[in-house]
N, C-alpha and C positions, 0 to 999 in steps of 0.2 A: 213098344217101338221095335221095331224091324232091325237087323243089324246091319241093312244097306242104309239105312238113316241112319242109327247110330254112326256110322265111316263118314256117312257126305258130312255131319253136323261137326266131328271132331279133325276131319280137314276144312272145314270153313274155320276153324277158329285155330287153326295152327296159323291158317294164313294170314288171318287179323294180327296175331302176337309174333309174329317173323315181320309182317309190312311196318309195326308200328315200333318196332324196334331199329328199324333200319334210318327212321327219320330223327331217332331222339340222338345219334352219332353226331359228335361234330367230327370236322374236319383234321386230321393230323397230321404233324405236331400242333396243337393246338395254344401252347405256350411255347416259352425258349427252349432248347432243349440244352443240358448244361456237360457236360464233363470235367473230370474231378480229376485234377491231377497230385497226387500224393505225397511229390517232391518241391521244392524250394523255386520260387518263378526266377527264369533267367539261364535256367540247365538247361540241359539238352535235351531230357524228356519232356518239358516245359513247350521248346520250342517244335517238338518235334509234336507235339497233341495239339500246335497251334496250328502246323502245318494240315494233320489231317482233319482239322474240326472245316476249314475253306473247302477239301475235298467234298466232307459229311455236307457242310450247306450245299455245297452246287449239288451234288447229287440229288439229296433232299427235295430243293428246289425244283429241280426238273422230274420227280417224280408226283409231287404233288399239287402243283402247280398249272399242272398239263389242261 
């Protein structure tokens, strides 16, 4: 075999194994996404990871969404 075959055969099948990877992806976040807050519910840092979790959805949501 030629070494210009050998290059075209082992880029035909890079492409195959890059295209067929690209479909077996689902879409993310593809479950809930969860944060763990380490303190007692009702504190401050309680409320304050509930405040950024609304931020984290909306953004989220419009980034993936689109």
């Amino acid at each position: 075999m030629s070494k210009t075959l050998k290059g075209v055969m082992v880029l035909i099948c890079c492409v195959f194994i890059l295209g067929a990877s690209s479909f077996a992806q689902e879409v993310y976040p593809n479950k809930p996404v969860q944060i763990i807050v380490p303190f007692a519910a009702g504190g401050s840092l309680d409320l304050i990871a509930r405040i950024l979790s609304e931020k984290f959805r909306d953004s989220l949501d419009s980034l993936f969404l689109c």
